[in-house]
C-alpha positions as CSV (number, residue, x, y, z in Angstrom):
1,X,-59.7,-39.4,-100.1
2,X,-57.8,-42.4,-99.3
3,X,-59.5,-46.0,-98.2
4,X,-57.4,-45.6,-94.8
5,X,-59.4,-42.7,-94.1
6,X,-62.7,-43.8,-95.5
7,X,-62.2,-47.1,-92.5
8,X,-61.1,-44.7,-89.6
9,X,-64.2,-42.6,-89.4
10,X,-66.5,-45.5,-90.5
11,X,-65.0,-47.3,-87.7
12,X,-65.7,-44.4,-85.4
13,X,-68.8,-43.6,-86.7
14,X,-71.0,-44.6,-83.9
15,X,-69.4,-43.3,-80.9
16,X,-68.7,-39.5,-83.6
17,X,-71.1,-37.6,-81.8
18,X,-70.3,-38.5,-77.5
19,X,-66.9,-38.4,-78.3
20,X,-66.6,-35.0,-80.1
21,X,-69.1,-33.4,-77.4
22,X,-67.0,-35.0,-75.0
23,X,-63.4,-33.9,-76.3
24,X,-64.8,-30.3,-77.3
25,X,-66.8,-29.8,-74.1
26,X,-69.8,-29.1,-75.8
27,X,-68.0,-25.8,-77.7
28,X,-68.5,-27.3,-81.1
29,X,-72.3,-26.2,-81.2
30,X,-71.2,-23.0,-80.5
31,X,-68.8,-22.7,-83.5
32,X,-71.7,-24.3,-86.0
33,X,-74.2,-21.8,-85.0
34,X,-71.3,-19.2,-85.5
35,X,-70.7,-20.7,-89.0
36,X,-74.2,-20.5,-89.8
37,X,-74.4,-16.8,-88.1
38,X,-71.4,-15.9,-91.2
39,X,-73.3,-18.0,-94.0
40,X,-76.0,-15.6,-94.0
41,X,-78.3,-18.0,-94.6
42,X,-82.0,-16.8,-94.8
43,X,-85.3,-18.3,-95.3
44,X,-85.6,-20.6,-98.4
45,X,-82.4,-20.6,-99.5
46,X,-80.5,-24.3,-100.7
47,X,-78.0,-25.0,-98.8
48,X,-75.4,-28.1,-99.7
49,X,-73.3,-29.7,-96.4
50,X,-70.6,-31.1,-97.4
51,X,-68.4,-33.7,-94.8
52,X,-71.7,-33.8,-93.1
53,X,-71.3,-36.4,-90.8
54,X,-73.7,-37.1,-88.7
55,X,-75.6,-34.4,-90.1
56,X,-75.2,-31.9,-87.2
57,X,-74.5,-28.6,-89.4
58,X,-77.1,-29.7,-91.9
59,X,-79.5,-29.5,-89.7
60,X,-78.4,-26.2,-88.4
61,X,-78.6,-25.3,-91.8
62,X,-82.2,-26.5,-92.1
63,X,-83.3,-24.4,-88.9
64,X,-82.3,-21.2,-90.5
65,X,-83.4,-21.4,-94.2
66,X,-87.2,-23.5,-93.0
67,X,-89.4,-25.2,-94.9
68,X,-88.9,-23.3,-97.8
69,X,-85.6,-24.0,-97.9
70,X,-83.4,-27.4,-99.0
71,X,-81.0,-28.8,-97.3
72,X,-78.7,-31.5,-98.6
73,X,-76.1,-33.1,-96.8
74,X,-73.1,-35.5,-97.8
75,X,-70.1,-37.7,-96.9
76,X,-67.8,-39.6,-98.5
77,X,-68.0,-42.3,-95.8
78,X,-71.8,-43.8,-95.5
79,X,-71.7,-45.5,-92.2
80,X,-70.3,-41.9,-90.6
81,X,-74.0,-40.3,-92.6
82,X,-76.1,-42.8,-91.5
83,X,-77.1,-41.8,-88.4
84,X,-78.3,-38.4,-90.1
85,X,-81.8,-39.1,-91.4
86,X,-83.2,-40.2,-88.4
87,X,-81.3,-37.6,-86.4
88,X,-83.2,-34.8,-89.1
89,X,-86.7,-36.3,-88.4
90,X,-86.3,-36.5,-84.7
91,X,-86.2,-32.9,-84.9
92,X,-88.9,-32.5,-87.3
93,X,-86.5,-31.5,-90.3
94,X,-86.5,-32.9,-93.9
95,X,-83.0,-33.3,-95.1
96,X,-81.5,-35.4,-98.0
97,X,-78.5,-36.8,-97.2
98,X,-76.6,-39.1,-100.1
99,X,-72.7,-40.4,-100.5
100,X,-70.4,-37.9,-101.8
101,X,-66.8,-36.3,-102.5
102,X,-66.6,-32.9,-102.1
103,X,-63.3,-33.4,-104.4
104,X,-66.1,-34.3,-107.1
105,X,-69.7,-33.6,-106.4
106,X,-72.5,-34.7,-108.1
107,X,-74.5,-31.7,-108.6
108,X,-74.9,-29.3,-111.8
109,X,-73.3,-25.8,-111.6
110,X,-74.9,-23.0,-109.6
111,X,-77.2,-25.2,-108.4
112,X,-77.4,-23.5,-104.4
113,X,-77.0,-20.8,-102.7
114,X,-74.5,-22.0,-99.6
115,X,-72.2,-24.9,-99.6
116,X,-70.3,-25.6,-96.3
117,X,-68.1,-28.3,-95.3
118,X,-67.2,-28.6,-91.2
119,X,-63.8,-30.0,-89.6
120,X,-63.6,-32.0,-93.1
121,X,-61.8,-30.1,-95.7
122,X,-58.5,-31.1,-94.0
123,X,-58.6,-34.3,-95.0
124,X,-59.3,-34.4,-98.5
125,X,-56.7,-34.8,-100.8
126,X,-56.5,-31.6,-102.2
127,X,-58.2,-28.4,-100.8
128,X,-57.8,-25.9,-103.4
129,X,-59.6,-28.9,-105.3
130,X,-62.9,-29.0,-103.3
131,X,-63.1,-25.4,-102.9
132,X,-63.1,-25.2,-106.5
133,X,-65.8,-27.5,-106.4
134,X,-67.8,-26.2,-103.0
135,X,-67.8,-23.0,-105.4
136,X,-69.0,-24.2,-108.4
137,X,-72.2,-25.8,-107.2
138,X,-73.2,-22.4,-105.5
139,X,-74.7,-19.3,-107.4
140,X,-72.6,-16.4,-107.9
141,X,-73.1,-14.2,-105.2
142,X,-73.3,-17.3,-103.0
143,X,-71.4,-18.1,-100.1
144,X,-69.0,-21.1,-99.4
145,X,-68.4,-21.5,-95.7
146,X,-65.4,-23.6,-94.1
147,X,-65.3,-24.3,-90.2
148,X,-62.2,-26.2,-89.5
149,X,-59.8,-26.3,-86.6
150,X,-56.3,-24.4,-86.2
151,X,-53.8,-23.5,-84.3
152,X,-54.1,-21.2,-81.4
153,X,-51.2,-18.5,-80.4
154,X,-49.9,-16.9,-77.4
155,X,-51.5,-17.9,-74.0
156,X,-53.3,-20.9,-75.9
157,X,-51.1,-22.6,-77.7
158,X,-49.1,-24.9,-74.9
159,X,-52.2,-25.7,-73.1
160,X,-54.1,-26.8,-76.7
161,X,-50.7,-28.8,-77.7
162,X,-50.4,-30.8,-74.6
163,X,-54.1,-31.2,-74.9
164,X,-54.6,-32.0,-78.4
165,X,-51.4,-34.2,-78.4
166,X,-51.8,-36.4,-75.6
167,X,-55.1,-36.0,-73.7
168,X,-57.4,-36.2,-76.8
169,X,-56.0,-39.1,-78.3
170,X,-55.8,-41.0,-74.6
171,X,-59.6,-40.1,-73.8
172,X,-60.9,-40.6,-77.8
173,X,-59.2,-43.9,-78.4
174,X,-60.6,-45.0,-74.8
175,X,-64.4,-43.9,-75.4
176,X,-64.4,-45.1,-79.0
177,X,-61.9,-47.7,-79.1
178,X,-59.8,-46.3,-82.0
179,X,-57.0,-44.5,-80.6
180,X,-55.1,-44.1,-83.8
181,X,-58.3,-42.1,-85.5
182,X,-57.8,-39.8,-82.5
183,X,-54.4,-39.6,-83.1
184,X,-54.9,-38.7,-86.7
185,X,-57.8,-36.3,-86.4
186,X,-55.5,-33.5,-83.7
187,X,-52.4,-34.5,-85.7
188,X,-53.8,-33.1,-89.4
189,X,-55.3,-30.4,-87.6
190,X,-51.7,-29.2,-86.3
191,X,-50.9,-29.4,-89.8
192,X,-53.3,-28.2,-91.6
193,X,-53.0,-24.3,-92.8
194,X,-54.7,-22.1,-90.9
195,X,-55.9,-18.0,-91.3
196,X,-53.7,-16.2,-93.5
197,X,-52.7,-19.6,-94.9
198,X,-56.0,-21.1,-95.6
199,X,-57.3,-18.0,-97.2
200,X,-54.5,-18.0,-99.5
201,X,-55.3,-21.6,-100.8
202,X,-59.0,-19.9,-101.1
203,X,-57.2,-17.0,-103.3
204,X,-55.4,-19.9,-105.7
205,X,-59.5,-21.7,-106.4
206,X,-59.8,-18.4,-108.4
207,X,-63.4,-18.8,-107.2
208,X,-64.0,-15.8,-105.2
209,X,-64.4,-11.9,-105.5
210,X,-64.1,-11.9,-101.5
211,X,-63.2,-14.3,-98.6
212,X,-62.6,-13.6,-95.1
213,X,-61.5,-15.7,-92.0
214,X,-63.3,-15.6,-88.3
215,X,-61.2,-16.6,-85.0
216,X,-62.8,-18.4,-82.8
217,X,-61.9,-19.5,-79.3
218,X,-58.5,-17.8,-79.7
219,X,-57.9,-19.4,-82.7
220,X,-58.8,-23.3,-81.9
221,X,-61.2,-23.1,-85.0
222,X,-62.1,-20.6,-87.6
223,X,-64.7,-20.3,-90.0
224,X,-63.8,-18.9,-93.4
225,X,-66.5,-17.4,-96.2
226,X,-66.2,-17.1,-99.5
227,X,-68.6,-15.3,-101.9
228,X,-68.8,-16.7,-105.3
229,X,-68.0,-14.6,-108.2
């Protein structure tokens, strides 16, 4: 992932969590429960978050698989993950979180059960790339869960355009001072293949037996699983 990228969301890092709760009314909970509701996750199972962020699905992540379960989560940018820890222990969670690529992770093959990455996977610099990777580190069998935005159809689609186009990047460039990340964020998102498309660039990893793609909120976001063959 480019540099450019790396200094928008460290610059954005400490207003990432109002502002998102803000510009997604709140739905964005919602849509990582849902994720986690698809990954299946269980008690002890490992679980790798990559693109964690703040550390919100992580910790998700952490609730469903208890204390018998691991949870580690990454980022390629370390101010944007180091909120995290202390977010983990205010909730009485123990989480690792380290500095990562999901284009080139660190960890041996097969190593957990899930791997996830949230509203991330867009910006790398190759998908296919870190799917491949997301994949590898997870057991056969294993699931690799994707929630990432898209773009809604039919009664939707003007409303989320105008919205997305204009009114996101107005009210996130005024709360966190950055209008240009907010500009970049809706404007790879409109971009980004979505459905149909995204499960085909799932096909090409040649890392699954089975994948599937979940609509939610008419299509604003979907989360996409993949089991591991």
């Amino acid at each position: 992932m480019s540099e450019k990228v790396r200094s928008m969301f460290a610059d954005i890092a400490s207003d990432y969590d109002r502002v998102n709760t803000v510009l997604s009314f709140g739905v964005h909970h919602a849509w990582r429960k849902k994720a986690i509701l698809e990954s299946e996750a269980k008690e002890g199972d490992h679980v790798l978050d990559c693109a964690t962020g703040t550390g919100d699905l992580a910790i998700e992540f952490k609730k469903a698989v208890g204390d018998s379960g691991y949870v580690m989560g990454t980022d390629f940018c370390a101010p944007m993950i180091d909120p995290a820890p202390a977010k983990a222990e205010e909730k009485g969670l123990k989480i690792d979180f380290e500095v990562a690529d999901a284009m080139d992770l660190p960890y041996e093959d097969s190593r957990f059960d899930i791997s996830s990455i949230a509203f991330g996977i867009r910006n790398v610099d190759d998908p296919v790339v870190a799917l491949t990777e997301l994949a590898r580190v997870v057991k056969p069998g294993g699931r690799v869960v994707v929630l990432e935005f898209g773009q809604p159809k039919g009664i939707l689609k003007f409303p989320y355009n105008l919205y997305s186009q204009h009114i996101m990047p107005a009210v996130g460039g005024w709360l966190s001072g950055n209008r240009e990340a907010y500009t970049y964020l809706p404007r790879t998102s409109a971009t980004f293949p979505a459905g149909k498309k995204f499960l085909k660039l799932m096909k090409n990893s040649k890392s699954f037996s089975e994948t599937k793609a979940v609509k939610l909120t008419g299509g604003i976001a979907y989360v996409y699983v993949g089991v591991v063959q």
